[in-house]
N, C-alpha and C positions, 0 to 999 in steps of 0.2 A: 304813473310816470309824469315827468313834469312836462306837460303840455305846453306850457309858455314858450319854452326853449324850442319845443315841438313848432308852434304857430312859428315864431320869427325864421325856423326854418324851412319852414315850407314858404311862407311868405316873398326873402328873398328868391326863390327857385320859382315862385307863379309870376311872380307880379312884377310846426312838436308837443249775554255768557250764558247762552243759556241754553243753547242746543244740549241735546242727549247726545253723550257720546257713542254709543251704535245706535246711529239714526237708524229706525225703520216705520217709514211714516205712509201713510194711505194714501193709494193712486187719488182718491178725488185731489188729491191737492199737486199731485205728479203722474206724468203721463206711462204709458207702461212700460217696462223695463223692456225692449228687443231680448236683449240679451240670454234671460231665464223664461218670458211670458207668466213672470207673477205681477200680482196686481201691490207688489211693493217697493217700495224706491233704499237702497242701500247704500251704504259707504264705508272705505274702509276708516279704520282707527289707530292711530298711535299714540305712546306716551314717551316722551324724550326726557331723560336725565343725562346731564353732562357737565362735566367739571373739566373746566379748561385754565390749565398755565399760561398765561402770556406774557412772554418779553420783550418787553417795551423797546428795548436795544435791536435788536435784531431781528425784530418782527416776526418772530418764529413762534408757536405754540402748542404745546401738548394738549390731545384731548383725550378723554375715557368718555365713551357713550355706552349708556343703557338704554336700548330703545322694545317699547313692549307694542307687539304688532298687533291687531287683532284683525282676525279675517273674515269679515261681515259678507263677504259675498256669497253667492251659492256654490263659488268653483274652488276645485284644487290647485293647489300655487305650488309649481314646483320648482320655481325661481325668483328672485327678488332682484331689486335696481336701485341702487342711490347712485343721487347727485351729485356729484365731484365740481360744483361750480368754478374754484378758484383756478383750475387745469386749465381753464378759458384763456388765463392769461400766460401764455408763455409761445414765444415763438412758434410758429407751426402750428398753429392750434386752428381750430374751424374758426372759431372769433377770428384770430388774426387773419387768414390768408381769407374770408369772407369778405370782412372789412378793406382788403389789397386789390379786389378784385372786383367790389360794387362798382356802378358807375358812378355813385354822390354817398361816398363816406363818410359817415360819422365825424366831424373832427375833431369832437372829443378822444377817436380811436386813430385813424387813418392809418397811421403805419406804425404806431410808437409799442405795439405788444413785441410784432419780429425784432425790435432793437432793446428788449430788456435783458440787462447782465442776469446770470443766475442768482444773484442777492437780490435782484427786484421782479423776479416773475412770481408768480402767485403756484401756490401746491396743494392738496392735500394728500397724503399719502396713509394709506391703511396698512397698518404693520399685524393686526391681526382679527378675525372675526368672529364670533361663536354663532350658533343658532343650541339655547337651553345646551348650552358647555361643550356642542361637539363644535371642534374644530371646521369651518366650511371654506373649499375652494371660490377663488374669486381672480377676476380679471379686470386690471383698469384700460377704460377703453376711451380716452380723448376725457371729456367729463362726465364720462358714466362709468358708475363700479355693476359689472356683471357677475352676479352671485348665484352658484348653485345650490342649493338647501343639502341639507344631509338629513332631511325627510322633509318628504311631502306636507304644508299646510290646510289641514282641513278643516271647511266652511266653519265658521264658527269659534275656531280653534285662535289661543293667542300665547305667542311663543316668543322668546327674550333672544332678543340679539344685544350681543355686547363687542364692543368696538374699540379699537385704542390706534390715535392717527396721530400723527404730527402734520403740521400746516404751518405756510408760508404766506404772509397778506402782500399781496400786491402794491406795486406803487401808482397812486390815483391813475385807475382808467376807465370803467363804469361800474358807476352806483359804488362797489367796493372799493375799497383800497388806506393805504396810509398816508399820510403827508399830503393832504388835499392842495391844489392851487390856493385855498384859503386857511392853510396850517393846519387844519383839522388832522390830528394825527391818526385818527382809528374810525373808520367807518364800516364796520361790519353786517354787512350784507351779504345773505348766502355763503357764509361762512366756513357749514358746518356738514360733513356727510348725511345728505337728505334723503330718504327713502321715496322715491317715486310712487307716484300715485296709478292706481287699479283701480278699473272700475267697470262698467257694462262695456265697454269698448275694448277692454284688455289694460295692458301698462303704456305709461305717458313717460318714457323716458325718454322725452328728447334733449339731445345734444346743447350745451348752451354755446349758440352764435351771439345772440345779440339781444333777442325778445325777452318775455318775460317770463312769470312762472307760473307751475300748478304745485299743491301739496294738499298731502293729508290732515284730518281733523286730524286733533290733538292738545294733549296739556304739556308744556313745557318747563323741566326745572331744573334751571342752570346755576353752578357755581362758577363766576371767573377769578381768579386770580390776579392779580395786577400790578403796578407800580403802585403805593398810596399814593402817591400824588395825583392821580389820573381821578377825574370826573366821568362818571358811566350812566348813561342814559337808552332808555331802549324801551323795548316790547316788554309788557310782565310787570308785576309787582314787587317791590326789594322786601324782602324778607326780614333781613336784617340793619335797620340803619343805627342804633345805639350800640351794634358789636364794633361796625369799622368806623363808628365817632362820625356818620356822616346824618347831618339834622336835615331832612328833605324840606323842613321850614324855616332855618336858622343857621342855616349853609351848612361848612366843616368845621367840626369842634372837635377836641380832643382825641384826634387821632392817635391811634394805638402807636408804641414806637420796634414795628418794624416792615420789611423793606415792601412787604407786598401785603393789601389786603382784599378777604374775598367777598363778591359781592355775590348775593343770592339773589337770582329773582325768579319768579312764578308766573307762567303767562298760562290759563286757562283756555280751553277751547280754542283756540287758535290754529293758521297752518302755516307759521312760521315763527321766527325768533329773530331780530335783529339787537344791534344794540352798536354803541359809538364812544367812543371816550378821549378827553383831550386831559392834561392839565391845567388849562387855560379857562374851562369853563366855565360862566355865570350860570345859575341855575334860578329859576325862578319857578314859580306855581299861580295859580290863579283858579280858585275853587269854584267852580257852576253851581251856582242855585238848583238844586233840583238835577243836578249833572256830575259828571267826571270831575276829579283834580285835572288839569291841566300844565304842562310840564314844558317849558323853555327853556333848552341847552344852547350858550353859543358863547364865543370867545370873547374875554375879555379884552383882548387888543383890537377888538372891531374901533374903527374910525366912529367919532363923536356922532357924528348923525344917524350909522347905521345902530348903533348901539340904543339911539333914542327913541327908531325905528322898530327894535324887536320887542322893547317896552309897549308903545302903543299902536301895537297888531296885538296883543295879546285879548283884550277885550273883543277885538272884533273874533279871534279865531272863538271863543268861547258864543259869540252870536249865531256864525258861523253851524257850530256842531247842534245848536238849537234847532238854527232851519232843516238841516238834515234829518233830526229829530222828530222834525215835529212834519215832514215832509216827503219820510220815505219810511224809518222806523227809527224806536227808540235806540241813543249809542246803548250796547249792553254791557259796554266793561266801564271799572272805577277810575281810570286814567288814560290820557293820551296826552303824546310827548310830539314836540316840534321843533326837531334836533338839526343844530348845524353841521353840514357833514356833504357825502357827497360829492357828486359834482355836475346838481341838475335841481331835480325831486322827484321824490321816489317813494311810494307807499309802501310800507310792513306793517307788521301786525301792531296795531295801539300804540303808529310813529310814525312819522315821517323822517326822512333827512333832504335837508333845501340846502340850496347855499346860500349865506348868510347877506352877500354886499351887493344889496336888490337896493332899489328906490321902495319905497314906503307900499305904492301901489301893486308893486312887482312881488313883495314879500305877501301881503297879503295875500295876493291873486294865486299864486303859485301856492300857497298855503292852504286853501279853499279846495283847490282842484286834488291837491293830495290827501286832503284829509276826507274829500267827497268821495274816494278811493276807497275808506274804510269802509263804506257800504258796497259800490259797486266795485269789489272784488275779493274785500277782508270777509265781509260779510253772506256778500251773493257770488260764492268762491268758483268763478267762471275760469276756465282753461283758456287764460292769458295765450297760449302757444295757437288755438284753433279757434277762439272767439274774442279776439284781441278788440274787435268794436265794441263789443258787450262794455268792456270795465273800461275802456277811456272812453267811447262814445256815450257811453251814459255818467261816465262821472262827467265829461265836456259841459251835457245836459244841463243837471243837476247844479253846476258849480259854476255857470251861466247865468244861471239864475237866482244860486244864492246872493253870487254877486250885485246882482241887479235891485236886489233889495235890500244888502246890507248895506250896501254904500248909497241907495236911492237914487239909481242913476235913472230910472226909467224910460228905459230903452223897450221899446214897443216891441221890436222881437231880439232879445239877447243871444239869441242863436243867428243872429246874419251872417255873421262871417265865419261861421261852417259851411252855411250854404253858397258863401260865394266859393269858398274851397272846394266842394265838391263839383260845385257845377265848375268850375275849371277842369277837373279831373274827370268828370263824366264826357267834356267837350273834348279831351283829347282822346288819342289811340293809347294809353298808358293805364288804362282802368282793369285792374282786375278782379273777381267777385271777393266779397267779403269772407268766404269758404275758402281764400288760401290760408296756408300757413302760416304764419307772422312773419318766419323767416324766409318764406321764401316770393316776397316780390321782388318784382324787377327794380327797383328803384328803391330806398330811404322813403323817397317823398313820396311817392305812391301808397307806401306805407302810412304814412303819418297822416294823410288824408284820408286814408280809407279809415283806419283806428279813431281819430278821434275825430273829423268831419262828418264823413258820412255816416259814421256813428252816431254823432250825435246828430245829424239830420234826421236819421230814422226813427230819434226815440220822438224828436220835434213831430213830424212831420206824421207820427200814428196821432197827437194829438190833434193833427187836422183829419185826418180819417175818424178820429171816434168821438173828437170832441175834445176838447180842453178838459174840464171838469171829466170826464170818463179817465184819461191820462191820468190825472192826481189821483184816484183811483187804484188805476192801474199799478200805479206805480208801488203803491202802499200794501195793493195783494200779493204783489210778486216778493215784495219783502215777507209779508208775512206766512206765503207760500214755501222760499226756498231761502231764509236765511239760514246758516250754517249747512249748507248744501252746496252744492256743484250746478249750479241752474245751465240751462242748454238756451241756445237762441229760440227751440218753441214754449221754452216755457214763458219768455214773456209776454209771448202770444198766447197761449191759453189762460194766462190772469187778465189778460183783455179782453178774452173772447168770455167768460164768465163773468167780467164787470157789465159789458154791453149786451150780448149775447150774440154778436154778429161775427161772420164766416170770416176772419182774418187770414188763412193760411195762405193766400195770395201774394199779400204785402211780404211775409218773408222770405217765399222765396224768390219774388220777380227783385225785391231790392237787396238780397242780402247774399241770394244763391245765382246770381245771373248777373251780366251789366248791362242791363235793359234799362231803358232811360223813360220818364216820362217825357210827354211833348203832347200839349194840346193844342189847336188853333180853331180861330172866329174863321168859316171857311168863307162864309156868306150870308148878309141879311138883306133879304128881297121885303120890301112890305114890312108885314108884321111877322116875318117867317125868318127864324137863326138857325141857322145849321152850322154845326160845330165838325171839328174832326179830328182822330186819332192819327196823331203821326207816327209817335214811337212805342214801343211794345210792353211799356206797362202801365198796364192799368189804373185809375183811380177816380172816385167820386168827383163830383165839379162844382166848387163853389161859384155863381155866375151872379155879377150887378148887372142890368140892365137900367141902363139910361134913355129918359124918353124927351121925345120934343119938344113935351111940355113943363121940362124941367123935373119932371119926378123920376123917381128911378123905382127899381124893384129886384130883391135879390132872390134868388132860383138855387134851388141846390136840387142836382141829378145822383141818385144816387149808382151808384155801381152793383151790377144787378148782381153778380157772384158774393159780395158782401150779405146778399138775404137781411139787409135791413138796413135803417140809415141811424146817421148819430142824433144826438139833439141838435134843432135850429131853429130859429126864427123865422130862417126864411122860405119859400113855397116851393114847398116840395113835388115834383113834378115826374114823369115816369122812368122808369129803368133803362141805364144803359149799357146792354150788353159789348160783352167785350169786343167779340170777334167782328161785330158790326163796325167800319172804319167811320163811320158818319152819323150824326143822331141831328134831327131838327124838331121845332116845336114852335107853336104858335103864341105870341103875346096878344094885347088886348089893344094897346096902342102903338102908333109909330115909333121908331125907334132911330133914338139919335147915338148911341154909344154903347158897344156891350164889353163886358172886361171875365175876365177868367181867373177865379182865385183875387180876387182883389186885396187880400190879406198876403200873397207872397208866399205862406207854410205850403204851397205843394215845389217839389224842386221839379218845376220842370225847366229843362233844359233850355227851352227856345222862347225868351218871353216876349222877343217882337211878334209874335201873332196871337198875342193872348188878349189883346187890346184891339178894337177894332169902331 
């Protein structure tokens, strides 16, 4: 999601291919299932085929789906859940009367779904279902279709649903819709009846208010239909571009002469499908050395600068998907697309869609951050609805620091203004633990801090617990542990604690399952004698300068005694300190004229007038 838009709203309020398709891969690299007690990690599997009409005129379109389930778990499934996203938009809906009823709504939303005519609310409607050709009862229920089986799915077992809907595209309200504020006529997102994801937990079909999403692995193979005149861009591979005369290097040529053509595309291993189309569109490529094609859609009647603008970003998003590369793990698919659309930014599978009429810095930035998305959350396929920090706090991370080296800004910590956000939000009564629901905090902006600040504070902020270099590390096991997988907040914790070998389970749950605050202070230095002390209730290691009389200084690192070990450091390592102790003192060698706590700033603690003494 587009964080920029995110930051400037939070801001004014303080101051937004190669997985196996039935994964079953060894506990040493994933923690044990609850669920069964085997020592193997599973996932369910889909394959989607769908051929859709769409008319351009009245924004209405036919779908036929063939989707092939397969049930990797060890349980019997004796009911199934698709997503009905577009139901979101029409009076009454949970989105709407959610959005009526927050304290600080959206204003991309606020009140404009309860006032859409029946020709601009959004739909999808299932006219009929199979399960292997029997006929199966079903109930739509707000945006979830409730599905009985007409037999039971067993472990193992993979059985064909086939589907035939008509659906209605909204007019621009989030992420989806047609007619963008920036002309964009089609941006399709969450489209399409999506089958809910199953897993050791049970099913994830939650309701769509407002957050994000979860889906199943899968291969994807769409036919759409369309106006010829219409440029399509999206998720997947085009299958066909010398049937519908359309050159992916040499633009439109010789188009067939009639009124609609279909466009194939194939998106592999993925857990979604988008795609966008205008008539309007410029289309451009830019092939990586050693990398993906690279794919920019955006309209031709863009104003002279922004149109010069999406020219030269294109080089940099190509640096961009390098650093990533070379920094968390390799991209594994043959393209990615950086489509105008929308009305924000917002990552799918092998695309984004931005909106196009940014300043130069703005288009980049917001580019960076969505496409650092393809890792943390295309790739490390995190349940956006219950660990919404995972994939913006770490793509925040991530695409903080691409920045910081793409463009050479050299900013000593690229993450400060996460942590001035958080600690705003820690210092108020409005913090709530990172284990809520997406949709269910008190506030937008409580939300938007916790997802992407405090998020990314925590990924910051284990690099001061293990180490900088442990972190790069870290970061590059956890890809290689659970990409194309579903990772949980301990797994990024057990690809630490196997980089380092130290006791982390502390750090997730005092910062990510609690709002316990750190707080250290200088209590007092008599002599040669510092006594420090615990104010607030969680825990962490202590980077300490000490400054002496005689003009030299000396740095001290304590470690935290429940961590059972320390990170790397240079500087003199001195004895454990236990938690529940509120006080620790220890002797220097000479006078002391100045002692500082964390002198680097990477611990967030809350109260930094007594850190300094």
């Amino acid at each position: 999601m587009n964080r920029f838009l995110i930051s400037i709203f939070c801001i004014s309020l303080l101051w937004s291919c190669n997985g196996n398709k039935a994964v079953l891969a060894s506990a040493t690299n994933t923690p044990e299932n609850p669920s069964t007690k085997k020592t193997t990690y599973w996932q369910q599997h889909v394959d989607y085929k769908m051929e859709i009409d769409m008319d351009v005129n009245t924004y209405q379109y036919k779908g036929k789906q063939e989707l092939a389930y397969t049930n990797n778990s060890p349980d019997v499934l004796t009911k199934v859940y698709y997503h009905l996203y577009f139901n979101a938009f029409q009076p009454g809906s949970e989105m709407d009367v959610r959005s009526r009823t927050i304290a600080d709504p959206d204003k991309r939303v606020g009140d404009r779904i309860s006032k859409l005519k029946p020709n601009e609310i959004g739909y999808i409607k299932v006219n009929s279902l199979k399960q292997n050709g029997t006929k199966l009862n079903y109930e739509t229920v707000g945006t979830i279709l409730e599905v009985e089986l007409a037999k039971p799915i067993q472990p193992g077992e993979k059985v064909i649903f086939n589907m035939l809907f008509d659906a209605q595209v909204p007019t621009q309200i989030r992420r989806s819709g047609r007619n963008s504020a920036e002309g964009v006529a089609l941006s399709m997102t969450q489209w399409y009846p999506k089958l809910a994801e199953y897993d050791f937990e049970g099913w994830h079909a939650d309701p769509y208010i407002g957050r994000e999403f979860h889906g199943v692995w899968g291969d994807f193979d769409v036919k759409l239909s369309i106006d010829k005149n219409y440029i399509v861009g999206g998720s997947g591979y085009l299958q066909n571009p010398n049937e519908i005369g359309y050159g992916y290097e040499t633009g439109v040529v010789n188009r067939p002469n009639s009124d609609k053509l279909t466009w194939h595309f194939k998106a592999p291993n993925v857990h979604d499908f988008t795609w966008a189309a205008d008539p309007d569109y410029i289309h451009d490529t830019y092939q990586m050395q050693n990398g993906p094609k690279l794919h920019f859609l955006y309209k031709k009647t863009l104003e002279a600068d922004y149109l010069r603008d999406w020219k030269k970003m294109q080089p940099k998003a190509a640096e961009l998907i390098q650093y990533y590369s070379d920094n968390i793990g390799k991209y594994p698919y043959k393209q990615y697309s950086v489509i105008q659309g929308g009305d924000g930014g917002m990552e799918y599978a092998m695309c984004t869609l931005i909106t196009g009429k940014r300043s130069y810095g703005s288009l980049v930035g917001v580019t960076a951050h969505e496409m650092a998305h393809t890792w943390f959350q295309f790739l490390l396929a995190t349940n956006e609805a219950k660990h919404e920090w995972m994939d913006e706090g770490f793509t925040s991370y991530i695409s903080d620091h691409a920045m910081n080296t793409v463009f050479k800004e050299s900013e000593k910590n690229p993450t400060a203004n996460a942590y001035k956000n958080y600690l705003y939000l820690a210092n108020s009564d409005k913090q709530q633990p990172l284990t809520t629901h997406a949709d269910r905090y008190h506030y937008n902006q409580v939300y938007s801090i916790s997802a992407y600040s405090k998020g990314e504070v925590f990924m910051a902020q284990l690099g001061y617990v293990i180490g900088e270099e442990n972190l790069k590390k870290t970061i590059k096991k956890y890809f290689d542990d659970f990409a194309f997988k579903h990772p949980r907040p301990i797994d990024i914790i057990r690809s630490a604690e196997k980089i380092t070998g130290l006791e982390l389970d502390w750090y997730l749950i005092d910062f990510t399952q609690t709002t316990n605050t750190i707080d250290y202070g200088i209590k007092s230095i008599k002599n040669k004698t510092i006594t420090l002390e615990r104010i607030g209730l969680m825990p962490m290691p202590i980077d300490l300068k000490v400054t002496y009389t005689d003009g030299t200084s000396e740095d001290f690192y304590i470690p935290l005694q429940m961590m059972r070990g320390e990170k790397p450091t240079s500087a003199t390592i001195i004895k454990d300190w236990a938690w529940a102790y509120p006080t620790y003192s220890f002797d220097v060698s000479k006078t002391v004229k100045s002692v500082q706590i964390d002198p680097t700033e990477m611990m967030a603690d809350i109260d930094k007038s007594n850190n300094k003494k």
